[in-house]
N, C-alpha and C positions, 0 to 999 in steps of 0.2 A: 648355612646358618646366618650366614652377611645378611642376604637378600630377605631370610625371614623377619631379621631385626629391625630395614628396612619397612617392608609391611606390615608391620606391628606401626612405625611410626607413622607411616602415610593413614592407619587406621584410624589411628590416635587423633590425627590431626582433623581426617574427617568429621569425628565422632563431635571435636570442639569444635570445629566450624558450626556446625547444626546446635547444639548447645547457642553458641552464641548468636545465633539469626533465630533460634526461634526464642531466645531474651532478648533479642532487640524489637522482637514482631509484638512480644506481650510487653514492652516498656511502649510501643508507640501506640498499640491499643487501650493502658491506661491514659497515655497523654491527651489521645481523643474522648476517648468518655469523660476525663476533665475537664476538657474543653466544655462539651455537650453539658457538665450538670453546670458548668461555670453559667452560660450562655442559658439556659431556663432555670436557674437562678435571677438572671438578670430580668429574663421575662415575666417571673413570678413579680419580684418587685415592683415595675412599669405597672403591671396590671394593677396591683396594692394600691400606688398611688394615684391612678387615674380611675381605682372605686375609692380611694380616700376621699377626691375630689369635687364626686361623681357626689358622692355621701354629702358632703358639706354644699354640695348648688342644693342639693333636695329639699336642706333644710334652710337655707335662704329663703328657697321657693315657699314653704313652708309657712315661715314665719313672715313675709308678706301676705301670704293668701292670708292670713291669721289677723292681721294689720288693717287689711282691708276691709275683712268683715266687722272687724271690731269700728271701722271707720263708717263701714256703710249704716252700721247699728245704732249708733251716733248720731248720723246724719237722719236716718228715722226718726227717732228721740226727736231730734230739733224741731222736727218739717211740724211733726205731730203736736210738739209745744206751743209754735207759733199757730199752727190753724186753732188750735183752742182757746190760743191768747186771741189772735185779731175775733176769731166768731165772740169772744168773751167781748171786743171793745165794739163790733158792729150792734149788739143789745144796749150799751150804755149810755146817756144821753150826754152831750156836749158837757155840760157842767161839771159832770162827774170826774174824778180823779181814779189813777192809775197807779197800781204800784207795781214795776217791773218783775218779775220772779224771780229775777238771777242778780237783782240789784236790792240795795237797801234804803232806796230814794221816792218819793213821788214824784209824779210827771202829771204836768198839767195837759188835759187830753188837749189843748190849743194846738199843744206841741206834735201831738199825736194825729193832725187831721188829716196829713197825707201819709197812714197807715192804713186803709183800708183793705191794703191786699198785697199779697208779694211779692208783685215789682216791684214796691217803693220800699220794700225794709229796708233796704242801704239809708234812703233820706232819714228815716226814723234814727239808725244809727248811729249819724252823724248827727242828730240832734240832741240823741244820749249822751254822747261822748260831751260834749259842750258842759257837763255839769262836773265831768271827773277833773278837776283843773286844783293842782296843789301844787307846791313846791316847798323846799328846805335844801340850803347851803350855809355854810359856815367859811369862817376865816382860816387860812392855813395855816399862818404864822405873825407875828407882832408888826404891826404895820402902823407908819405915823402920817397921819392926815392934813394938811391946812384947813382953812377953813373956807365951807362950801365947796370941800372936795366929798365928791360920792363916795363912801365905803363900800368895797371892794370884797365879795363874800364869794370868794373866788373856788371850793369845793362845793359843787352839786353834787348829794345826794339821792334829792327826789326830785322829780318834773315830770308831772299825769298836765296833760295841756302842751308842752314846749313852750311855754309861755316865757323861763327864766333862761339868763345870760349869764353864764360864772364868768366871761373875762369882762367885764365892767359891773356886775351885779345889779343889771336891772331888769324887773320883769315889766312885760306887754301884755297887757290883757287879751287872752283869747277870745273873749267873749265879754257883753256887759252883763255885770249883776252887784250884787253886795257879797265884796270878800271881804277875808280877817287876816289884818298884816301882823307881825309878832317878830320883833326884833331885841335883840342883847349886845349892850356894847361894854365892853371889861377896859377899865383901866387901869395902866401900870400903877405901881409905890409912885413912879418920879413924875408922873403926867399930871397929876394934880386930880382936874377936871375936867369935865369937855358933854357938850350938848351935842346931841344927834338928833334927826327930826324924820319920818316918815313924808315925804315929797310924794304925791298925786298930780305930774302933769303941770308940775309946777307948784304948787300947791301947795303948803304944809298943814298935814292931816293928824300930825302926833308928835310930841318932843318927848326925849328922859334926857336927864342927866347922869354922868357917871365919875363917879367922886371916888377917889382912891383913899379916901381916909389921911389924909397927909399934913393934917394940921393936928399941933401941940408936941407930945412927947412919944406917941405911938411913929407914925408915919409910916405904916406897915401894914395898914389895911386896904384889901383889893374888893372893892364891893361892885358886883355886875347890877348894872340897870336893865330891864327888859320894859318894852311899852306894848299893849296891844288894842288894835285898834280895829275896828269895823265900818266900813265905808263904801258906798259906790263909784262904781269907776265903770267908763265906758269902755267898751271893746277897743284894742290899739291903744291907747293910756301906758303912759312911761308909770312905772313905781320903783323906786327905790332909797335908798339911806343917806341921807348927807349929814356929813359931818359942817355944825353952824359956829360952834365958839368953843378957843379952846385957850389954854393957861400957856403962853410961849408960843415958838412957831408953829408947831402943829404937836396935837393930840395923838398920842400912841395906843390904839384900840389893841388890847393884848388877847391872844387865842393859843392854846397850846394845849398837851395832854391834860392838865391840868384843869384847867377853864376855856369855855370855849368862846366865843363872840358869834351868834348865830342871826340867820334871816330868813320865816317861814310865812306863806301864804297860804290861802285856797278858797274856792268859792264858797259861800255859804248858800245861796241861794240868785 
């Protein structure tokens, strides 16, 4: 009876041994196949992002090739513009005038005589550019002058030419012709009065006066002077504002949100 109670236990024990190794065989065959979807999981994703990537070159590609032709189409347009313009100026005779197409100017054909063919459009161009010549700057802030001190219109705006200088406020003529100068000088309640003058290379080409209103019982009026003036000046020509006579030691030209003190040019012809 001992010995059968014995082999009932050794069976017993058998019986769990195998129980447990064949749950230990099915715990490390799910551990591998986790592994395995873990690891093409990862692969799925790599592949995603290297056709994410793949995806956005194509459409770079894409949207250049799209750039180009739209550039090459362009470049057609132009070629086709200019042989119709020069055959248009090869019919015309010396005396005759030009009006650009892409411009709103006439051009004297003088200008035009080394245009007959498309090596020299650069020179023509550089001839063009010669008439786009403007500028406009203003004052920053309230600044006081002595006299035959230049005013200082130290905020550039516009400059078609590079002809103007905001740290001194003078321009150079890029070219000779007939420009139109146009200047404003404000002055303070306390400044009284003060004259400015348009200088040409020395020269004075225009004066205003600028009166604050400061006599009697008001003394509260700020009235801006502006002068404009049309004149010729040769190519390289200083232009700018001098401040000539003022009420005390210097004149205070005022510019602020308020009112500004400005100085504009540009070729007329």
């Amino acid at each position: 009876m001992k010995s059968f109670n014995i082999l009932q236990i050794v069976v017993c024990l058998f019986v769990c041994a195998c129980v447990v190794h064949a749950g230990s065989v099915e715990n490390s065959d799910n551990e591998a196949l986790k592994k395995q979807v873990q690891l093409l999981e990862t692969m799925v994703e790599q592949q995603f992002d290297k056709m994410q990537d793949l995806t956005a070159r194509v459409d770079q590609m894409e949207q250049r090739l799209q750039n180009m032709e739209e550039s090459e189409e362009s470049m057609r347009e132009k070629m086709s513009h200019g042989r119709e313009w020069l055959t248009g100026l090869e019919t015309m005779n010396d005396t005759e005038e030009i009006r650009d197409p892409d411009d709103d100017y006439m051009i004297d054909m003088d200008l035009l005589s080394a245009c007959h063919n498309l090596t020299q459009l650069r020179t023509c161009s550089k001839q063009w550019s010669d008439y786009r010549i403007a500028f406009h700057a203003y004052q920053s802030t309230n600044r006081c002058y002595s006299n035959k001190e230049m005013i200082q219109y130290d905020v550039e705006t516009m400059d078609f030419g590079g002809g103007y200088t905001p740290v001194d406020g003078v321009f150079d003529a890029p070219t000779s012709g007939v420009y139109v100068f146009t200047w404003t000088a404000v002055t303070t309640k306390q400044t009284g009065w003060f004259v400015s003058q348009l200088i040409v290379d020395g020269e004075v080409r225009g004066s205003i006066t600028s009166d604050s209103d400061s006599v009697g019982y008001t003394r509260g009026g700020i009235h801006p002077a502006t002068g404009v003036v049309a004149t010729y000046v040769e190519a390289g020509k200083h232009v700018y504002i001098q401040m000539i006579q003022v009420t005390g030691a210097c004149g205070t030209v005022k510019s602020d949100g308020m009112v500004r003190s400005t100085f504009s040019g540009w070729l007329l012809f």
